[in-house]
C-alpha positions as CSV (number, residue, x, y, z in Angstrom):
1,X,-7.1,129.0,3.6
2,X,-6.1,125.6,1.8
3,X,-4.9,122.9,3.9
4,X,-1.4,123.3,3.3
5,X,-1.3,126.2,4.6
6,X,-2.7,125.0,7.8
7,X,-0.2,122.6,7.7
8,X,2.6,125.0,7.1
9,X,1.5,127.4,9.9
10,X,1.3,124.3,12.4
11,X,4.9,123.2,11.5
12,X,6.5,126.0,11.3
13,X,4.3,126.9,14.9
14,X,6.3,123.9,16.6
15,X,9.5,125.0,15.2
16,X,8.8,128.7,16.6
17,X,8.3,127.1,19.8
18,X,11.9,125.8,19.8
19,X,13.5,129.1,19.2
20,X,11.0,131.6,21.3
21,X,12.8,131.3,24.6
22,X,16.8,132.2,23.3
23,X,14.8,135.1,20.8
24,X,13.4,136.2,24.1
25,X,16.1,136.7,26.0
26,X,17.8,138.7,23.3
27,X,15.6,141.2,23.4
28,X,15.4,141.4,27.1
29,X,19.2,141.8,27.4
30,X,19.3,143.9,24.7
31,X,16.3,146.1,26.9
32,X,18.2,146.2,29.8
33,X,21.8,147.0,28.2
34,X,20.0,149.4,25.5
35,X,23.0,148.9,23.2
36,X,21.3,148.2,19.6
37,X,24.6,146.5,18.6
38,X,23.8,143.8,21.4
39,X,20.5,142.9,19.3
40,X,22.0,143.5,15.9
41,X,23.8,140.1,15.4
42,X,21.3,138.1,17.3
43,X,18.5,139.0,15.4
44,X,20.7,138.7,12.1
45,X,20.8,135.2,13.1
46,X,16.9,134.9,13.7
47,X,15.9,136.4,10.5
48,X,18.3,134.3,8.6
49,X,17.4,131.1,10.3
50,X,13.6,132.1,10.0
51,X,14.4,132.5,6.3
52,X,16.2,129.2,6.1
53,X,13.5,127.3,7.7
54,X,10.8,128.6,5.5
55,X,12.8,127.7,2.7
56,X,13.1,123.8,3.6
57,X,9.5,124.2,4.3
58,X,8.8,126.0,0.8
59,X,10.9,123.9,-1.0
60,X,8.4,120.7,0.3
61,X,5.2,122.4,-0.1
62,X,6.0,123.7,-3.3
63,X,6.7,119.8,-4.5
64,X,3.7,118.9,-3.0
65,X,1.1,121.6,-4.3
66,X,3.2,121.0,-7.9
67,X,1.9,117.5,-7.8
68,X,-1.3,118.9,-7.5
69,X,-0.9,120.9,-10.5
70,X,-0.8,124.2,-8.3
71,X,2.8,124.9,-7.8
72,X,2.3,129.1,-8.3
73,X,0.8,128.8,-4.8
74,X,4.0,127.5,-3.7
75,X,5.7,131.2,-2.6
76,X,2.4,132.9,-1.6
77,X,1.6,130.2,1.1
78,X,5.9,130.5,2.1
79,X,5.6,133.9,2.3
80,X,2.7,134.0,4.4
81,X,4.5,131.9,6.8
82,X,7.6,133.5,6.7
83,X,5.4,136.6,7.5
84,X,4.3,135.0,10.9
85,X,7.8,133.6,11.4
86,X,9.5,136.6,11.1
87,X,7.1,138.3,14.2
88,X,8.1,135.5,16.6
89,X,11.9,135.3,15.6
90,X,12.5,139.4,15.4
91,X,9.8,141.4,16.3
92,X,9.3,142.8,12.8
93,X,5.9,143.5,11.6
94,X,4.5,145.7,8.5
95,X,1.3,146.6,7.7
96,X,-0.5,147.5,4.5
97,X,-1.9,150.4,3.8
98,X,-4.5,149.8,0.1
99,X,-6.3,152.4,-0.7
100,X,-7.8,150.7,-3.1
101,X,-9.9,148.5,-1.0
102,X,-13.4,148.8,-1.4
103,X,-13.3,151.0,-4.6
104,X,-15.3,149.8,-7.8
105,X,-13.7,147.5,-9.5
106,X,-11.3,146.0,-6.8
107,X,-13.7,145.0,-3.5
108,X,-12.3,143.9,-0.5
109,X,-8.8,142.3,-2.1
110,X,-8.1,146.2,-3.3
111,X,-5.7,147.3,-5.6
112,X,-3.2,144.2,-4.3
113,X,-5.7,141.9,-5.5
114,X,-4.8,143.2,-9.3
115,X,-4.2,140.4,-11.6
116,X,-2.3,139.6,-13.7
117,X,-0.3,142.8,-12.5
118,X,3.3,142.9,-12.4
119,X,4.3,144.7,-8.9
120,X,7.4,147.1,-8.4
121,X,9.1,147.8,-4.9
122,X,11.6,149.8,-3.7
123,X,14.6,147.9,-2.3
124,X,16.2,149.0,0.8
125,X,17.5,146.0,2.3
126,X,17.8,142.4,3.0
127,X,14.7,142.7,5.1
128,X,12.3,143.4,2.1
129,X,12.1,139.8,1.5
130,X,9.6,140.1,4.2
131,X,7.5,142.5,2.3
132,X,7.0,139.7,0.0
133,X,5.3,138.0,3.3
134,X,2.7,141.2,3.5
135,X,2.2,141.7,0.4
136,X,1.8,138.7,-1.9
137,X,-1.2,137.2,-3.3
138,X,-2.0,133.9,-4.8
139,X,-0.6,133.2,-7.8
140,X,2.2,135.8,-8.0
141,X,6.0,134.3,-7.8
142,X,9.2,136.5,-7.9
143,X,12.2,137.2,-10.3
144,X,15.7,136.4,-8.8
145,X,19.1,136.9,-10.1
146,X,19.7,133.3,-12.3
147,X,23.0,132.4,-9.5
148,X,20.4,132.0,-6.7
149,X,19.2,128.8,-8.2
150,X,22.2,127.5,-7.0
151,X,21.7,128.0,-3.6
152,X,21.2,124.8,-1.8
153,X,17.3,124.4,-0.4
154,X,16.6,128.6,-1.0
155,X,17.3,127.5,-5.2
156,X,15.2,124.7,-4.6
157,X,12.2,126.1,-3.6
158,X,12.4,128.9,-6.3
159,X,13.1,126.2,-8.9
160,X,10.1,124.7,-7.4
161,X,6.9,127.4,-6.9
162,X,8.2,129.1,-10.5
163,X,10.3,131.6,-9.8
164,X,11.4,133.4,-12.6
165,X,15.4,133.6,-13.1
166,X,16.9,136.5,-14.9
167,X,20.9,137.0,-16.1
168,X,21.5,140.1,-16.0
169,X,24.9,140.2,-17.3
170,X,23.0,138.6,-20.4
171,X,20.7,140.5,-21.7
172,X,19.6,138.6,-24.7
173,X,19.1,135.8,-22.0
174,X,17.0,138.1,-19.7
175,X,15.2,139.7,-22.6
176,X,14.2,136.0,-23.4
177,X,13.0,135.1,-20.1
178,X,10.9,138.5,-19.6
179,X,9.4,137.4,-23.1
180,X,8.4,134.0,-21.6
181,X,7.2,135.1,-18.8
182,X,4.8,137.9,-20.1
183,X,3.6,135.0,-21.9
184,X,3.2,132.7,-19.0
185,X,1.2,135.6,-17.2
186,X,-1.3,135.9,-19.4
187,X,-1.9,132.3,-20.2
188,X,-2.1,131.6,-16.1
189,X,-3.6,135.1,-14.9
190,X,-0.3,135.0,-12.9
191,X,1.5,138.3,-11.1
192,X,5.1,139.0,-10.8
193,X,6.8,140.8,-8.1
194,X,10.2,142.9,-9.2
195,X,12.5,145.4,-6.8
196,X,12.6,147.9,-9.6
197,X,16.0,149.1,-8.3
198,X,17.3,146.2,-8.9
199,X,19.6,145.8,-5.8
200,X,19.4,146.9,-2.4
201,X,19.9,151.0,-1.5
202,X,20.8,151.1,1.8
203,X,19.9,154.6,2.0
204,X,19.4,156.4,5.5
205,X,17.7,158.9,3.8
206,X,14.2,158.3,1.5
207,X,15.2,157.9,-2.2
208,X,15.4,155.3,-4.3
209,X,17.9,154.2,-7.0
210,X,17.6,154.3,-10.9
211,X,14.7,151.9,-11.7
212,X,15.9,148.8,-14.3
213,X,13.2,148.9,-17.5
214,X,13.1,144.8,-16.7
215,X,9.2,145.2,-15.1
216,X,7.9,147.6,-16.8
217,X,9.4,145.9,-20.2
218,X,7.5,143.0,-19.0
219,X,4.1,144.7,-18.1
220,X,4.1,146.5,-21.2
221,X,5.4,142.8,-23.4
222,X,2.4,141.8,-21.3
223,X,-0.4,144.2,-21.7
224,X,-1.2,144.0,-17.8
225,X,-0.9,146.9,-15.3
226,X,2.2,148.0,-13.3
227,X,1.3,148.3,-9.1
228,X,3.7,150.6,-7.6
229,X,4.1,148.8,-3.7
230,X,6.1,151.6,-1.6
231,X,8.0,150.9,1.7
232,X,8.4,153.6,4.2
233,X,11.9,154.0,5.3
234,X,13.4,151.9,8.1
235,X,16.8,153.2,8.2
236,X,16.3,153.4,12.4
237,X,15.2,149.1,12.5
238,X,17.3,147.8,10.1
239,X,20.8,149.7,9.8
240,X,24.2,147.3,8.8
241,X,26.4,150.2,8.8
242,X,25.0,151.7,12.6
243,X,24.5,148.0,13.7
244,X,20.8,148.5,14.2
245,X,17.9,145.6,14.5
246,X,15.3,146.5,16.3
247,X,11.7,145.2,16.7
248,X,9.0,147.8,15.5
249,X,6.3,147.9,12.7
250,X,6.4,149.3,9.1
251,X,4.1,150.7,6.3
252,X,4.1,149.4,3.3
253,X,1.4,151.4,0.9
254,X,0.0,150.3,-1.8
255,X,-0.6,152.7,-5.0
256,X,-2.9,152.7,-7.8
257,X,-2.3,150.4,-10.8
258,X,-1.0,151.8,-13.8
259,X,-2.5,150.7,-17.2
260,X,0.1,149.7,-20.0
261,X,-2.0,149.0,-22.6
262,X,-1.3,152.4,-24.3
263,X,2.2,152.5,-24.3
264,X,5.0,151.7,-27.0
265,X,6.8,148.7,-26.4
266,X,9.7,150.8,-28.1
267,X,13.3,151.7,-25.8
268,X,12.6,155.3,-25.1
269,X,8.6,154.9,-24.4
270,X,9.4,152.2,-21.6
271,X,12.7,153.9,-20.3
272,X,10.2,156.9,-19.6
273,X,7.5,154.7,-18.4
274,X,10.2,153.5,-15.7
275,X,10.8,156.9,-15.3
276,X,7.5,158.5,-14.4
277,X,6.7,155.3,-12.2
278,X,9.9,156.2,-10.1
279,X,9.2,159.6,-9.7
280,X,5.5,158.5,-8.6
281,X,7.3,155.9,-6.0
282,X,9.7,158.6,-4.9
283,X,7.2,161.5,-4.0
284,X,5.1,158.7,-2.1
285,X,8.5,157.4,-0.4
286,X,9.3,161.1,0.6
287,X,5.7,162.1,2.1
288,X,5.8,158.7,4.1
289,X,9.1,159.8,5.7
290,X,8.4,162.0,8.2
291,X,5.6,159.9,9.7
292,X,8.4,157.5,10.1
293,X,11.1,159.6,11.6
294,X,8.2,160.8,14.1
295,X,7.4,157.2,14.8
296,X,11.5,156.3,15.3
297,X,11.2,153.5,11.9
298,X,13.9,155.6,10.4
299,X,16.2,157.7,11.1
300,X,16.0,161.5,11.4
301,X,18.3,163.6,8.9
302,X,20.6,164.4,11.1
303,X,21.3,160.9,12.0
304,X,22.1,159.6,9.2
305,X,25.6,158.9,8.3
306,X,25.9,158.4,4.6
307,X,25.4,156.4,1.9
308,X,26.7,152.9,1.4
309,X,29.2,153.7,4.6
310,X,30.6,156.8,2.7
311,X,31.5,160.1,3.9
312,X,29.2,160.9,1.7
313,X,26.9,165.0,2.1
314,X,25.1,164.1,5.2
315,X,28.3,163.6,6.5
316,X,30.6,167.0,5.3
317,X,27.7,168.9,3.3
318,X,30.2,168.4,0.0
319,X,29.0,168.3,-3.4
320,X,29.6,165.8,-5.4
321,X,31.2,165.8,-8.8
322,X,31.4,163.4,-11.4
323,X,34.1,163.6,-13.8
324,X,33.9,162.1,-17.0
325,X,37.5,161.3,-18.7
326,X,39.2,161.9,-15.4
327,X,42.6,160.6,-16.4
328,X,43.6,163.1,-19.7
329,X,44.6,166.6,-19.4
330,X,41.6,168.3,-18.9
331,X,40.1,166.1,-16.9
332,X,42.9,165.4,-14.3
333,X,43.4,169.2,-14.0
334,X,39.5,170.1,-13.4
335,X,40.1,167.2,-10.7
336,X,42.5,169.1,-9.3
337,X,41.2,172.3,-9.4
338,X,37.9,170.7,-7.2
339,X,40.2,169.0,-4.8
340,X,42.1,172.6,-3.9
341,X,38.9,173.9,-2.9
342,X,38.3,171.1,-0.2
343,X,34.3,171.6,-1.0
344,X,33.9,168.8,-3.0
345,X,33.8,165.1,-3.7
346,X,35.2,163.9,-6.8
347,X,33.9,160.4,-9.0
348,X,35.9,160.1,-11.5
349,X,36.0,158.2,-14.9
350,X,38.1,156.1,-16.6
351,X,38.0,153.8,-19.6
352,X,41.2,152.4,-20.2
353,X,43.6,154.0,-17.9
354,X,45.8,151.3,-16.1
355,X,45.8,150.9,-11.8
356,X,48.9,153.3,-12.1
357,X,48.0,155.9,-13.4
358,X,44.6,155.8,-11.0
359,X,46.8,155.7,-8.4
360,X,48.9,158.4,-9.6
361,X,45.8,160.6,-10.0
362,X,44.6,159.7,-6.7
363,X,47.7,160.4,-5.1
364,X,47.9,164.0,-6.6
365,X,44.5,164.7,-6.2
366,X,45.4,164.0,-2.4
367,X,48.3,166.3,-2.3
368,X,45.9,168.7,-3.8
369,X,43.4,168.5,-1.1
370,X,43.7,171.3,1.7
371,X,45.6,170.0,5.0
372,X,43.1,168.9,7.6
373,X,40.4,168.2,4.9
374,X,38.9,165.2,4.1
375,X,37.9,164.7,0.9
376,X,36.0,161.2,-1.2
377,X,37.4,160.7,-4.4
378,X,35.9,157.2,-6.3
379,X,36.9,155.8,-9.7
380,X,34.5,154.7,-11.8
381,X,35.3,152.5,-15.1
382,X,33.2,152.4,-18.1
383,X,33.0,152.5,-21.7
384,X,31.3,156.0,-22.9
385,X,30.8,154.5,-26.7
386,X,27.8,152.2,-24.8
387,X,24.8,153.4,-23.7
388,X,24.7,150.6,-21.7
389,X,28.0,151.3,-20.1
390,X,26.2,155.2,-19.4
391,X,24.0,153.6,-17.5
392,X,26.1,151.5,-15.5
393,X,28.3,154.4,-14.7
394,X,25.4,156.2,-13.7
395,X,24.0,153.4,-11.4
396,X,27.7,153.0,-10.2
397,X,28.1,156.6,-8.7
398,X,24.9,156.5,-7.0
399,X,25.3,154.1,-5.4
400,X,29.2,154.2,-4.0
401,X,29.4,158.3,-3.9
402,X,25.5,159.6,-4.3
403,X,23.9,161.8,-6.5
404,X,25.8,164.2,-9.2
405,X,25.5,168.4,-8.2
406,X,28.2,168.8,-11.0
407,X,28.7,167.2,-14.1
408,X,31.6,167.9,-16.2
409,X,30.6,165.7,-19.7
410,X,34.8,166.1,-20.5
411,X,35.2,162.5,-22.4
412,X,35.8,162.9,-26.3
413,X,37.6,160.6,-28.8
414,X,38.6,161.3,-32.3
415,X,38.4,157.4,-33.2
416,X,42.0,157.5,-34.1
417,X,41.1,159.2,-37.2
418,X,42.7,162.8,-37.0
419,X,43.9,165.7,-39.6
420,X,41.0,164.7,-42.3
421,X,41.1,166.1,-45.3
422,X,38.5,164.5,-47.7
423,X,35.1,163.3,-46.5
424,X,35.5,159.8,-48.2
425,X,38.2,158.9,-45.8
426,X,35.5,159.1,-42.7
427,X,33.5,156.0,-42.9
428,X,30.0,156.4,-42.0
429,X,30.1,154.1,-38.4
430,X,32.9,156.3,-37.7
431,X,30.5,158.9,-37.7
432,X,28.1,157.6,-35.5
433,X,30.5,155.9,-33.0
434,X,32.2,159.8,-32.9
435,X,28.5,161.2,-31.8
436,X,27.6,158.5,-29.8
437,X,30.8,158.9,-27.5
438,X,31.3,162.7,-27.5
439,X,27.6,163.8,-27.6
440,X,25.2,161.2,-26.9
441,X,27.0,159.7,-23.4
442,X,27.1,163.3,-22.7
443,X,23.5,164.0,-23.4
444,X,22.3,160.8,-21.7
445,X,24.3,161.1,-18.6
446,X,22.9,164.6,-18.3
447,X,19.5,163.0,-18.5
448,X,20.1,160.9,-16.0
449,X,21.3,163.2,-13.1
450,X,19.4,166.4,-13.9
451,X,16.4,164.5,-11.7
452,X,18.0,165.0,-8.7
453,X,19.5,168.2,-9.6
454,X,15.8,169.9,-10.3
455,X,14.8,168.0,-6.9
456,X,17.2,170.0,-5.0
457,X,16.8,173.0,-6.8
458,X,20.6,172.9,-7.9
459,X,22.8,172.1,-10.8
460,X,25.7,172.6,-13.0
461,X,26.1,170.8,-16.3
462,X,28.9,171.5,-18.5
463,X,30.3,170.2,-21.6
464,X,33.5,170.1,-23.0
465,X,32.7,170.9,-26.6
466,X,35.8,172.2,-29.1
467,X,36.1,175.5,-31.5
468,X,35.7,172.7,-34.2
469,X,32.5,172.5,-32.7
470,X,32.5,176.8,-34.4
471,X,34.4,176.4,-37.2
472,X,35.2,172.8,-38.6
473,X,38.5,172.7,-37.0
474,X,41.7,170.3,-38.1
475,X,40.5,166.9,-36.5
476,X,37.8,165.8,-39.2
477,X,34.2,166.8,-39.8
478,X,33.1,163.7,-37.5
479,X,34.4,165.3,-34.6
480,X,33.3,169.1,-35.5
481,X,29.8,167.4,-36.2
482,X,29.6,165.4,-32.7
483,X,30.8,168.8,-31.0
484,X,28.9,171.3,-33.0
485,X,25.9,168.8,-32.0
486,X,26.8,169.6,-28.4
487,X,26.0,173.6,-28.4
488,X,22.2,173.2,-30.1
489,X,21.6,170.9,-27.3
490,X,23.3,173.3,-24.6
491,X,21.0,176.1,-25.7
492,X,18.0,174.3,-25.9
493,X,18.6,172.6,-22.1
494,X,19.5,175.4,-20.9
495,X,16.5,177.5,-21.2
496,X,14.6,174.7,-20.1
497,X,16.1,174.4,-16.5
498,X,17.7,178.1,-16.1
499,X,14.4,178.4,-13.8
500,X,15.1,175.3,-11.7
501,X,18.7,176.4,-10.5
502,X,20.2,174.6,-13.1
503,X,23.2,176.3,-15.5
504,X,24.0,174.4,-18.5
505,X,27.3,175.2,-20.7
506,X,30.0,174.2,-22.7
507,X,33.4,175.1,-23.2
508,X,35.3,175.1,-26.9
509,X,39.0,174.9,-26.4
510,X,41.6,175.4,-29.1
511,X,44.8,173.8,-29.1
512,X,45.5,172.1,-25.2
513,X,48.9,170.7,-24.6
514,X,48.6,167.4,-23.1
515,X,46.1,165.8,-25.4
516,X,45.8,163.0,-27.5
517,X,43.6,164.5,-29.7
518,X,46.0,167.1,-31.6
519,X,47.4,166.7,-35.3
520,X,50.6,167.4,-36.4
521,X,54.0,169.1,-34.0
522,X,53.1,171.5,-31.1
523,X,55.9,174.0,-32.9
524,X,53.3,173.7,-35.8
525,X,50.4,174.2,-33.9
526,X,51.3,176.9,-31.1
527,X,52.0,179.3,-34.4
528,X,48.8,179.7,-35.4
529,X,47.4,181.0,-31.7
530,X,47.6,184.4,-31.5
531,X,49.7,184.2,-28.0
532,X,51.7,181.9,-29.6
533,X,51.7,178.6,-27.7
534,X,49.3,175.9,-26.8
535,X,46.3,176.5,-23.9
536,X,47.0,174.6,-20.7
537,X,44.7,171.8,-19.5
538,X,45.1,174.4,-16.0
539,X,43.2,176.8,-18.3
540,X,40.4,174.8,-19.1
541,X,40.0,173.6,-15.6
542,X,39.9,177.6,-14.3
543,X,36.5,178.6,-16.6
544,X,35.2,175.1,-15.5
545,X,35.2,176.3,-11.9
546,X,33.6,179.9,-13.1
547,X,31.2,178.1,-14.5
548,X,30.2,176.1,-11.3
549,X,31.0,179.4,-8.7
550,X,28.9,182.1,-11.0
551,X,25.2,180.7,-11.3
552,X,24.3,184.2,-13.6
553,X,26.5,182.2,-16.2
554,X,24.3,179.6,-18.3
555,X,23.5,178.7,-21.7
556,X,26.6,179.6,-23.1
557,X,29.4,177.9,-25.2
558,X,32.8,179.8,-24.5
559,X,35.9,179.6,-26.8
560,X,39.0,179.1,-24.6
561,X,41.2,179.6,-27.0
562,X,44.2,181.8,-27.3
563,X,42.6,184.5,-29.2
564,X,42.2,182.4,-32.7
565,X,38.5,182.9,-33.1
566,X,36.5,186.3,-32.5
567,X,33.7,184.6,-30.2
């Protein structure tokens, strides 16, 4: 132990002392009355005043040890005494479970003792900063959001023991700073420790959010291992929407470093890197839960309420359905159709559609809703043309309405450019911004929910695709292209999760009334159907439900569309 450490356990000892006796006689009122909410706010104020004090103290031993040319000791000695702060002021303890102790290679430090190693935790709550107290070794800092600095004596320290700031609204900033710091690693054998969600869960139940790439970008930049750190649920010691803080102790386990040497430093090979390293943290999350509803850390399914506060399936056992292009004809209809049934939750997406017309849908989609039956409907903005803005949407919905049992990939755009009739006049970026909207959002969306689908052995995917998508259509062969791209994918998906309760199709309208999308007069159009008029977005909205009630139904692309085409 160096001497400033000593020195920061003795002052922060005397400080401990001052504060013991009103901590004290929280907890026994809150014994006596056995009313968590009597203990909740008190030791919301202990914590935050334990954190507070170990920052004024961080922020002067991290000057000091800087002086001394060892400032990357500077959070590894506060977090050790924030560890032992934390026990006095709130009763919260954790202990650390590494298997790796003792195994060739490692010795007594175990795998924890890997450096340079960037470690990944899950994220749960504003009590994992304590984790950091448990779990850090000398000479590994953090990354923090870039506004914390900002934060009078917390900013300080971190400017101080080396934190490293990220902006994640800028991502050529925080690709910069994940550059610099691989760099800094390996020059100064130093460790980083990243919540790989990115921002807090606040799950009652064990799983974790979509992982950001940002640390396992940096390991891989880096050439040094990834640690997977996983914290048993706590849901029944730390609760802010049941108004639970009690004292108790949790596990925090420690898995076995994973070697980045031999992976790509290319987009897809990371994002699936992330990937795999969630699904690793999540099975280990999930076999550490029941130990920890037995032992009353978290809470039992039953108890739990939601996520995020939501009425969300613990609650009313709904399904939840995301909605892409929510506000056109098609979209607005399938909402409606959902909401009649009662049985489901809706998030639905927008990109440009003003407050009013939200609240128009939302208002209708109300009216819709069975009397006596409470339904969540969310909206959910983004921009489909962005892979970037996918993901966001993704992230979005999990977090505010859960996980997706139904996906209805309904968004489309022609581009503006409609009734082609020469190649030429589609320029090539037209092309790819076509398939990049009305196949590839589709496609990655898909990847990203059909995790949690072939977790709970259900799932219904379903594109809306077009009869250009069959036959070249009237739009322009940049739409028929992007929707005739849709169906090869749809057969090959299809097969590959029929096994997994998972039914994947698409459905080709014709001509739909209400649609932006359709060249030249309806009187024009509605005489080359066979029934003589135009579908109805009500139409396309009926063999969407089908599709979702009859699960002997997949890998199919059905023509809705007025008898034109014989398939």
């Amino acid at each position: 132990m160096s001497w400033f450490s000593a020195l920061a356990y003795a002052v922060l000892g005397f400080l401990s002392v001052v504060f013991v006796t009103s901590h004290l006689t929280t907890l026994l009122v809150s014994l006596s009355l056995a009313l968590p909410i009597v203990s909740y706010y008190p030791r919301l104020l202990a914590s935050f005043t334990a954190l507070f004090l170990c920052a004024i103290y961080g922020t002067c031993a991290s000057g000091a040890l800087s002086l001394f040319g060892h400032g990357e000791l500077g959070q590894y000695t506060t977090a050790r005494a924030f560890k032992w702060t934390m026990l006095v002021f709130t009763g919260v303890w954790m202990v650390v479970e590494d298997p790796g102790v003792g195994k060739e290679g490692y010795g007594e430090k175990g795998w924890l003792g890997t450096r340079p190693a960037v470690f990944v935790g899950n994220h749960q709550s504003e009590l994992d900063v304590l984790v950091v107290g448990h779990v850090f070794m000398p000479g590994t800092v953090v990354t923090a959001k870039s506004s914390l600095k900002y934060v009078p004596v917390l900013g300080w320290f971190m400017l101080l023991s080396k934190t490293v700031f990220l902006d994640r609204k800028n991502a050529t900033q925080a690709s910069g700073a994940l550059g610099s710091a691989g760099q800094q690693m390996k020059k100064n054998r130093q460790s980083v420790f990243m919540f790989a969600e990115g921002t807090r869960s606040y799950f009652d139940h064990p799983d974790l959010l979509p992982f950001k790439s940002g640390a396992f970008r940096l390991a891989v930049q880096a050439g040094v291992p990834v640690v997977p750190v996983v914290v048993e649920p706590y849901s029944n010691l730390l609760n802010s929407k049941k108004k639970i803080f009690r004292t108790g102790t949790i596990r925090i386990k420690v898995l076995k470093p994973i070697e980045t040497v031999s992976i790509s430093s290319e987009f897809e090979a990371v994002r699936k890197f992330t990937d795999e390293t969630r699904e690793i943290m999540l099975r280990e999350l999930k076999g550490m839960a029941e130990a920890a509803e037995k032992s009353g850390v978290a809470l039992k399914p039953h108890e739990a309420m939601g996520m995020n506060g939501t009425t969300g399936k613990s609650t009313h056992n709904k399904q939840l359905v995301l909605i892409t292009g929510a506000t056109g004809g098609i979209g607005k209809a399938t909402a409606f159709a959902f909401a009649k049934t009662g049985s489901y939750n809706l998030a639905l997406h927008y990109h440009s559609a003003s407050t009013e017309t939200r609240s128009q849908l939302l208002s209708e989609v109300k009216a819709a809703t069975p009397t006596n039956t409470a339904i969540e409907t969310t909206f959910f903005h983004a921009d489909l043309g962005s892979f970037e803005g996918v993901r966001r949407l993704h992230d979005d919905v999990t977090k505010q309405s859960g996980d997706v049992d139904i996906l209805f990939n309904n968004a489309g755009s022609t581009l503006s450019h409609s009734g082609m009739k020469s190649l030429a006049d589609v320029p090539i970026d037209v092309f790819e911004q076509s398939w990049r909207v009305n196949t590839g959002s589709g496609i990655l969306l898909t990847q990203l929910c059909l995790p949690y689908m072939e977790r709970t052995g259900y799932g219904r995917v379903i594109f809306c695709s077009s009869v250009a998508g069959l036959t070249g259509g009237v739009v322009g062969p940049h739409y028929a292209s992007s929707k005739s791209a849709i169906h090869g994918f749809v057969h090959w998906l299809a097969g590959n999760v029929a096994k997994k309760g998972i039914t994947v199709n698409a459905i080709a309208p014709a001509l739909i009334e209400e649609t932006a999308m359709l060249p030249g007069g309806n009187e024009e159009l509605a005489a080359r159907v066979p029934v003589g008029r135009l579908g109805k977005p009500d139409e396309i909205a009926d063999t969407v439900m089908w599709m979702v009630r009859n699960g002997y139904v997949t890998n199919k692309v059905i023509a809705v569309d007025g008898g034109m085409y014989p398939c």
